[in-house]
N, C-alpha and C positions, 0 to 999 in steps of 0.2 A: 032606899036612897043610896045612892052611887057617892063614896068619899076620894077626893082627890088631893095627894100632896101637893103642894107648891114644889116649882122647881129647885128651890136650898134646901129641901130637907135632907137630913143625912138619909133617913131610911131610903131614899132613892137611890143613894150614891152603888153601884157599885165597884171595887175594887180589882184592879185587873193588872196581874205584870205585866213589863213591858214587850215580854217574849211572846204573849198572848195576844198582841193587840198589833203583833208583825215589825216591833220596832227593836231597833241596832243602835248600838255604838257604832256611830262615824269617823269621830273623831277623839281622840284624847291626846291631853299635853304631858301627859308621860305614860309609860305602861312598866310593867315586870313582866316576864314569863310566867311567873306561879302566879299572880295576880292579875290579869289580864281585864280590859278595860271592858269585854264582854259579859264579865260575870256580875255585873251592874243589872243586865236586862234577865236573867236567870231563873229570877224569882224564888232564889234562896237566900236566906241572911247567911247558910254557910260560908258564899265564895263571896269573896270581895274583890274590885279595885283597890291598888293602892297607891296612892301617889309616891316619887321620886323625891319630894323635902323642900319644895322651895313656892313660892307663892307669888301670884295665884295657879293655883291647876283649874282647869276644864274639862268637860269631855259635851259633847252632842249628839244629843238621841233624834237619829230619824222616823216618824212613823210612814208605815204603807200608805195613807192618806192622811189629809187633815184629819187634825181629832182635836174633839171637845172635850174640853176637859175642868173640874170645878177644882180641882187641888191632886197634890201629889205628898206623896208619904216617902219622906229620904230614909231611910236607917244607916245610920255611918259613925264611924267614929274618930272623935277630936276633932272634927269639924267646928269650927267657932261661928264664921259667915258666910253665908251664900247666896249668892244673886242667882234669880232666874231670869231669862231672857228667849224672844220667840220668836219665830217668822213663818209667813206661810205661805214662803218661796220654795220652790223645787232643790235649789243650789243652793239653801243655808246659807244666804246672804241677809245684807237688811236688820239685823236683830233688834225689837227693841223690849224696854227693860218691862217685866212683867212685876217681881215683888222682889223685893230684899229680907234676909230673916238673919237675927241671930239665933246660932243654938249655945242651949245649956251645955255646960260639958258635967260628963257623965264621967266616972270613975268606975273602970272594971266591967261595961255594960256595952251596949250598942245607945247611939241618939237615935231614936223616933220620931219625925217631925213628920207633922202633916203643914204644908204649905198649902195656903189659897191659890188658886190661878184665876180664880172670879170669870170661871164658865168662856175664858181662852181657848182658842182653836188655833193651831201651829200643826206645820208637817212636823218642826225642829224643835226643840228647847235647849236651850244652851245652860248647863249649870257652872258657875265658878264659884271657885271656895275660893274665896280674898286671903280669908286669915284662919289658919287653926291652931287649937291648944295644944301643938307638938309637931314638930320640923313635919312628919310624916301624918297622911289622915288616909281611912279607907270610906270607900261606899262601897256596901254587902247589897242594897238593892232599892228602886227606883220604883214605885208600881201608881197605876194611875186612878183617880177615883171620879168617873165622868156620869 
């Protein structure tokens, strides 16, 4: 007898950086030199983004094609909220809102959040951090779980 997951189960999920899956930072609303808005797609919590101090920031990950996707895993920190947002326009136009989440804030640590995208397909996803626990917030890395 042949057993079949359903398509939610976690065990199907797997996990995959952004840099594995051919996808860039397009765009970001602020950058540093040492911190650059590339080491988001990386796929190490070493290097971070890290915003300039004022809110909201953004940045936009292109992928090489549409992709499906059932949730996304932020790691960043001081992050307090973030909208996500998608299109599955060529030119990163059109965005509409996918989920909203508040994060915990974490003391001394990295946030870990796994966001639902409830099996979303976008070339684009647009993140904006509305508000964080301190002027400044980094994201170390962005990986997709489809």
């Amino acid at each position: 007898m042949k057993y079949t997951r359903s398509p939610g189960d976690p065990r199907n999920m797997t996990d995959s950086s952004l840099s594995s899956l051919g996808a860039k930072v397009v765009v970001a609303s602020s950058g540093d030199e040492n911190h650059p808005p590339e080491n988001i797609t990386d796929g190490s919590t070493e290097t971070f983004w890290m915003s300039t101090g004022m809110f909201p920031q953004e940045f936009i990950v292109r992928f090489a094609e549409a992709t499906t996707m059932s949730a996304v895993t932020v790691d960043s920190y001081n992050v307090k909220h973030l909208r996500i947002e998608k299109t599955a326009s060529q030119n990163a136009s059109q965005f509409e809102l996918v989920t909203e989440k508040e994060f915990g804030h974490t003391e001394g640590h990295l946030q870990s959040n796994v966001v639902s995208l409830n099996g979303s397909s976008a070339t684009h996803l647009r993140f904006i951090i509305t508000t964080g626990y301190d002027h400044f917030v980094s994201v170390h890395r962005v990986t997709v779980q489809n």
